[in-house]
N, C-alpha and C positions, 0 to 999 in steps of 0.2 A: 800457340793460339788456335783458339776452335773455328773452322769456316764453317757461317751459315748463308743460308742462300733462300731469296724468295722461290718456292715452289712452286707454280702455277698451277699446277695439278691440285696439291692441296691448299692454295689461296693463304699461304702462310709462312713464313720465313722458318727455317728449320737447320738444325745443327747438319753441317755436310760427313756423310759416313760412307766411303766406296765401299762397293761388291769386295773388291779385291784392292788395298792401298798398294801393294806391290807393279798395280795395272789399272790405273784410273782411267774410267774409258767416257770422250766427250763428243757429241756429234754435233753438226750444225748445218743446216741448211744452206747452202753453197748457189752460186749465181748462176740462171741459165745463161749462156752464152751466143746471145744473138747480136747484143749493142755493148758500147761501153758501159762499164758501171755508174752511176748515178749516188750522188753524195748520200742518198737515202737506204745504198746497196752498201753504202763504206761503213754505215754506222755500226750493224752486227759483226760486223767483220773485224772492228776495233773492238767493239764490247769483249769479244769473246777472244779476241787476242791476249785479253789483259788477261781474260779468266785462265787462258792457257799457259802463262807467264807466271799468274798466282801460284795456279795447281804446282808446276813445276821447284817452282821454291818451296811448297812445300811438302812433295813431295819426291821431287828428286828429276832430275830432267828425265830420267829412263825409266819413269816410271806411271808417265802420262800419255796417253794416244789418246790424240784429235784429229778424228775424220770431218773432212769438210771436201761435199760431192762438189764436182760441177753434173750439170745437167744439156747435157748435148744433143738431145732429142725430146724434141717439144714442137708444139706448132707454131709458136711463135717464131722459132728461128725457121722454119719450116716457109712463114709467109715471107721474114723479111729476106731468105734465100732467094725467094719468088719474086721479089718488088723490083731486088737488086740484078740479079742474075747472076748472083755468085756461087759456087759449088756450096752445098751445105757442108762438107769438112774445112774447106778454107774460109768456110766464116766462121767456126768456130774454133777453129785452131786459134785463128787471129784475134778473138774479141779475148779466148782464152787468155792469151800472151801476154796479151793488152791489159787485162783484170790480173794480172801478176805483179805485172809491173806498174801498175797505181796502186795496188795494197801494199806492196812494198815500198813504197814511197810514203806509205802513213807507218811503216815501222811496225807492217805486223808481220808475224812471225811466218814460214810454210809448218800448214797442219803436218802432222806425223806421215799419212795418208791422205793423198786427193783422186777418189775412183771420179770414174766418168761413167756414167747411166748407159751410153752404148757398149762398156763394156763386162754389164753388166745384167746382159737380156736372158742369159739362159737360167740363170740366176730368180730374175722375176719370171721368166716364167713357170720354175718348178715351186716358185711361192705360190703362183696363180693354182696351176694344179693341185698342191695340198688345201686351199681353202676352197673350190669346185670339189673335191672327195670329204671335206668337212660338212660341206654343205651351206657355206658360206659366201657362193659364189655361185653363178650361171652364166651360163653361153647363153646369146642370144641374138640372132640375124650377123653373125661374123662377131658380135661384142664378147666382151666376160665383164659381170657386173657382179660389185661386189651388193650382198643384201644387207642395209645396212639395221632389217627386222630380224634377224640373225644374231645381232649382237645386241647381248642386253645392257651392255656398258657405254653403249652408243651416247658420245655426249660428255661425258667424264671429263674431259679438259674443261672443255669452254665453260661446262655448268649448263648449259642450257636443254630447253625439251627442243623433243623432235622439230613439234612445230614451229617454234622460236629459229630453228636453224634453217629449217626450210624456206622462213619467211624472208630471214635475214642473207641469203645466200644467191647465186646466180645457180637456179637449177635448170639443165637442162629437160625440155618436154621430148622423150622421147617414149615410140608408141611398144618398144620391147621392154622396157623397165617392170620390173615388178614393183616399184615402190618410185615417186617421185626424188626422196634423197637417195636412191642406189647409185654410184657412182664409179665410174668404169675402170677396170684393172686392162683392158686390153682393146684394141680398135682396130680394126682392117685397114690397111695401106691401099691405094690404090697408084698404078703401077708407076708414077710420078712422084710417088712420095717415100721416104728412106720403111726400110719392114725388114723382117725378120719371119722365117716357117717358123709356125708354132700348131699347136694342136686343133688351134681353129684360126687357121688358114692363115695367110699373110699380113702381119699388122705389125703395130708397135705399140710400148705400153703406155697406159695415161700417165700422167705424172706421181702419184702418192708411192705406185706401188714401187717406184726409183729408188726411193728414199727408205722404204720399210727395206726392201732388197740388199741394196748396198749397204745400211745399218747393220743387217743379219750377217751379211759377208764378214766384216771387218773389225766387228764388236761385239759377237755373239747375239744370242736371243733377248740377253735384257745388257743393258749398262746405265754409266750412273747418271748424265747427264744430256739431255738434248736442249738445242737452242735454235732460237732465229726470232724474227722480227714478229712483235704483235699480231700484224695483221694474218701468219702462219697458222696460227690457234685455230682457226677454224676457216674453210673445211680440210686445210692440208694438214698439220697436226692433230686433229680430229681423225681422220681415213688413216694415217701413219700407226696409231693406237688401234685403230679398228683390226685392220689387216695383219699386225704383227700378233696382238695379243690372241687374235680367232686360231692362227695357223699355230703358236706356240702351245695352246691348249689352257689360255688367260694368264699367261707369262706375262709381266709389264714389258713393255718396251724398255722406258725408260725409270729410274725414279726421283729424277729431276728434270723439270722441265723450267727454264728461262727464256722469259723473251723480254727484247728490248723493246720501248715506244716507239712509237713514232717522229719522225723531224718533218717539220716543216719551215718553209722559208720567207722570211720576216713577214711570219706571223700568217702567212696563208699557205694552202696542200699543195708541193710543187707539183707544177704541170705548165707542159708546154706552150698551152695556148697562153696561159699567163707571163711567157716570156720567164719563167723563174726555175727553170728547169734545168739542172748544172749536172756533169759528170764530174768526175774526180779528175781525171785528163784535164777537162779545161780549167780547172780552179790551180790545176798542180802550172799551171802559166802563171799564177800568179801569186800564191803562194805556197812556203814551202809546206813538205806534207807532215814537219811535224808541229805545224801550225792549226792545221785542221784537225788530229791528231786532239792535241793538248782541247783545242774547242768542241771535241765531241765529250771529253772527259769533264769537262766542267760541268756538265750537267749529266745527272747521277742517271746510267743504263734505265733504270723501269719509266722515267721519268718522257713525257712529249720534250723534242731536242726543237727549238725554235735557230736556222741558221742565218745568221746574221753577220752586218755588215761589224756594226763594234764588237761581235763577238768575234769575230776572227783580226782583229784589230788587239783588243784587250788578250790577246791568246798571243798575238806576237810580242807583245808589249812583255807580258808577266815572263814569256819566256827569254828576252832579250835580258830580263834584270836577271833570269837565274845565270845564263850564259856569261854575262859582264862577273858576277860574282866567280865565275869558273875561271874568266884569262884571269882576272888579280892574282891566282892561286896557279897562274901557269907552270911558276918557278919551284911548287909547292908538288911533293911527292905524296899520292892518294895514300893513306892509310884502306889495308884491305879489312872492308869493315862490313858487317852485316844491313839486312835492309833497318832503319831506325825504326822502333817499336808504333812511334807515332804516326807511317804514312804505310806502314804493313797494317795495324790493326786495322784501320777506317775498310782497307779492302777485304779484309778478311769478315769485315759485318757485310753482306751484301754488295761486296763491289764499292763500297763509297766513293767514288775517285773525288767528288769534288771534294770532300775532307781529308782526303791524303793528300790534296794539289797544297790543297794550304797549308799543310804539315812542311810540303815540299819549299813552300814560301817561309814557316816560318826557322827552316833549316839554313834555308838561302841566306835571310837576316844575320843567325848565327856565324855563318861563314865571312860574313863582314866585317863582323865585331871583333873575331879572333885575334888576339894579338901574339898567341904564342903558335910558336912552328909545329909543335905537337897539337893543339887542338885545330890547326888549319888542315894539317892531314888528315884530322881524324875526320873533321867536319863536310870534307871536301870526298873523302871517301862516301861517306852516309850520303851525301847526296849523287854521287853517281851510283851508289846501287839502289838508290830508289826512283831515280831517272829510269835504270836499266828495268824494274817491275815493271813501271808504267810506259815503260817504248818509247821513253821521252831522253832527252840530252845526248842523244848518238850521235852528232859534231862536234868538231873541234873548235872550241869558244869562238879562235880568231875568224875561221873559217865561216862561223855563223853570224859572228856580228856584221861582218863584210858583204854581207851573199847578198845581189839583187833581188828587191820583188818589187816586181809590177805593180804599181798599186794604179792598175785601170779601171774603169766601168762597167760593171757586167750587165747592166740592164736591170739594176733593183731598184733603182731609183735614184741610189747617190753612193759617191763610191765608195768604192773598198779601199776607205785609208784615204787621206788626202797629203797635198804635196808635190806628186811626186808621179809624172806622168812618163808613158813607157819611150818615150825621145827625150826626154831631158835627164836620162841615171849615168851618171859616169862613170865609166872603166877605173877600175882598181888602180891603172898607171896614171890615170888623169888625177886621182884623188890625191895618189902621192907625189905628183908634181906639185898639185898647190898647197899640199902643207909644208912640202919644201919650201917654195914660195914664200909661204906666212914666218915661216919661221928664220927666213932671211930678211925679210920685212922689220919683226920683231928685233933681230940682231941690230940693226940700221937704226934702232929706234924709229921706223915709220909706223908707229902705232894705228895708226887709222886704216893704211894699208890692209896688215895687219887682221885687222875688227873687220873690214870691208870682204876677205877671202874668209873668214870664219862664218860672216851672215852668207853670205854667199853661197856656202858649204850645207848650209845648218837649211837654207829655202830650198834645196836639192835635197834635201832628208842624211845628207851627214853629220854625224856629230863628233868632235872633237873633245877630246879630254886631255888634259895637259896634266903631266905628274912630272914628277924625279927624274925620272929614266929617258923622257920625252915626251911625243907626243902620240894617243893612240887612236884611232876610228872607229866610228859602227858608222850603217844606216842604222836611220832612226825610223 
């Protein structure tokens, strides 16, 4: 199958062709590390897991490298070191640790390579240096700015004119600029703030040239994909373009660029003041993360991600029917089967995931229907290797139908899930006392009994299934 992929660069979906298919090379903009991650930091982080999951199938797991920086020197971590009184390495070792361990709770993969920006200064700086001896660059009162009347290709991503960006932008007024869009490769530390000796004096670098730096480190002068989040296009993947292609002598950077939409939460821009403002830490309280997971997939990467209350409801519901369909088939030995041509192609146009989910559903169906031992294996293979593309069905059926979640209040207005409040969820051993219970009930013929531990059961979010072999559970 051929992978195409929308280009942002050229505003048009295009057959995928690497530099090199022996070394497919993918970059993506990585988290700073001052706070935890925020469900709006999880979304590219999934998108682009899938795409590194894609690449890999089809091209060979050794045969794909994805760098994804973190960025550990920035001012923001810079203030909220200041707010807190916390050493600026122990805060971001810690938020690091922390941004590990909640993306790996949504099932994405570790990139090939994860540089970090501090160790990565002498780096930028001899990028700074070749675009100052191009002529692309000036020192200025302790600054280096990059010129952005220097480059005639200024603008290429976004599409827009100078002024348009200028208008649309946060520009600094400063009185050494030669130009109001020039934007800073380098800035003076002063003695309370983290710096590095460079050629003009003591500083550290702005943020763009982190990113063009560490690209050039680990991926060479051009490779074939860059990603992150909409809002990146401009002016940080804008200045990424500028900086790379001035110093390489109009080399592209990249020659795919993707970015994901936006998400916003039922229906409004999260933000704090609005109370609607979630990390992935706090949601992973309450559900699991390959619930969030599956609910970012449902609606297609280019696409604005609206977070919601039924949508993460309807994301555990559809995954609970494929999980049920997985114990029936516990007894049932996986046939090793290829991804099914129906939930690989949708991804292979553009990422489609919500047309491969429902491929994935209508696999699920088949797998119910099976009445022979061979097409149960076969079926039940197909769908865990297209579980395993998509970072989805990595538990063990029983293990997931059973697993508590919280279905509390977060503050949106009405909860997440109804039923079934964080003091009223019973222990595993409590659950199987009273189907014991019931089904000594049932023996006695105390039918009512009986009916009365099942409602009982079912108003606490349990549910009971009774077959041949006995009796089995989920939460529901």
């Amino acid at each position: 199958m051929t992978l195409t992929l929308h280009n942002t660069l050229t505003r048009a979906r295009q057959p995928f062709e690497p530099l090199d298919p022996s070394n497919v090379r993918m970059y993506v903009c990585g988290p700073t590390v001052y706070d935890f991650a925020h469900i709006g930091n999880a979304r590219p982080v999934v998108v682009f897991d899938v795409l590194f999951r894609l690449l890999r199938h089809l091209y060979g797991e050794d045969h794909v490298t994805y760098v994804r920086n973190i960025t550990d020197i920035d001012d923001k971590i810079n203030e909220r070191a200041a707010e807190s009184g916390e050493d600026i390495r122990d805060l971001t070792t810690r938020t690091a640790a922390q941004f590990h361990k909640d993306m790996a709770a949504l099932n994405a993969l570790s990139p090939s390579i994860e540089p970090r920006a501090t160790d990565h200064i002498p780096h930028m700086i001899a990028m700074i240096e070749r675009l100052i001896g191009l002529g692309h660059a000036y020192e200025a009162e302790g600054h280096v700015l990059f010129s952005v009347q220097s480059d005639e290709g200024y603008g290429v991503l976004s599409g827009r004119s100078m002024d348009e960006m200028i208008a649309g932008a946060r520009v600094e007024v400063a009185p050494y600029k030669k130009d109001p869009a020039d934007f800073v490769l380098w800035k003076p530390s002063t003695p309370d703030l983290p710096g590095w000796d460079s050629p003009w004096g003591r500083g550290r670098p702005g943020w763009h040239i982190e990113c063009s730096a560490m690209g050039e480190a680990h991926l060479g002068e051009t490779f074939d994909i860059h990603g992150g989040g909409i809002d990146l296009i401009f002016p940080h993947h804008e200045n990424e373009i500028a900086q790379s292609s001035c110093t390489h002598g109009g080399a592209p950077l990249a020659r795919y660029w993707m970015h994901n939409g936006f998400l916003s939460v039922e229906g409004e821009k999260m933000s704090k003041s609005l109370g609607n403002f979630f990390t992935v830490n706090e949601l992973l309280e309450d559900w699991p993360g390959e619930v969030m997971r599956y609910a970012m997939l449902a609606t297609h990467y280019r696409q604005p991600l609206d977070w919601t209350n039924d949508g993460l409801t309807q994301a555990k519901q559809s995954l609970d029917r494929i999980y049920r369909a997985l114990r029936a088939l516990d007894d049932v030995e996986a046939d090793e089967a290829e991804v099914p041509p129906s939930v690989l192609g949708p991804l292979t146009e553009d990422l489609n995931t919500p047309l491969a989910l429902t491929a994935l559903h209508d696999l699920t169906t088949e797998c119910n229907k099976a009445e022979r031992e061979d097409d149960k294996g076969r079926f039940k293979g197909e769908l865990l290797s297209a579980g395993r593309l998509l970072g989805l069905l990595q538990e063990e059926p029983d293990q997931w139908l059973k697993s508590k979640v919280r279905k509390v209040e977060l503050g949106l207005g009405e909860a997440f899930g109804e039923g079934v409040g964080p003091d009223s969820i019973l222990d595993d051993a409590d659950i199987e006392r009273l189907i014991t219970k019931r089904i000594n009930a049932r023996k006695n013929k105390d039918f009512a009994e009986a009916d009365r531990i099942r409602d009982d059961l079912a108003a606490k979010g349990i549910i009971l299934e009774d077959g041949p072999e006995g009796t089995i559970w989920r939460r529901g």
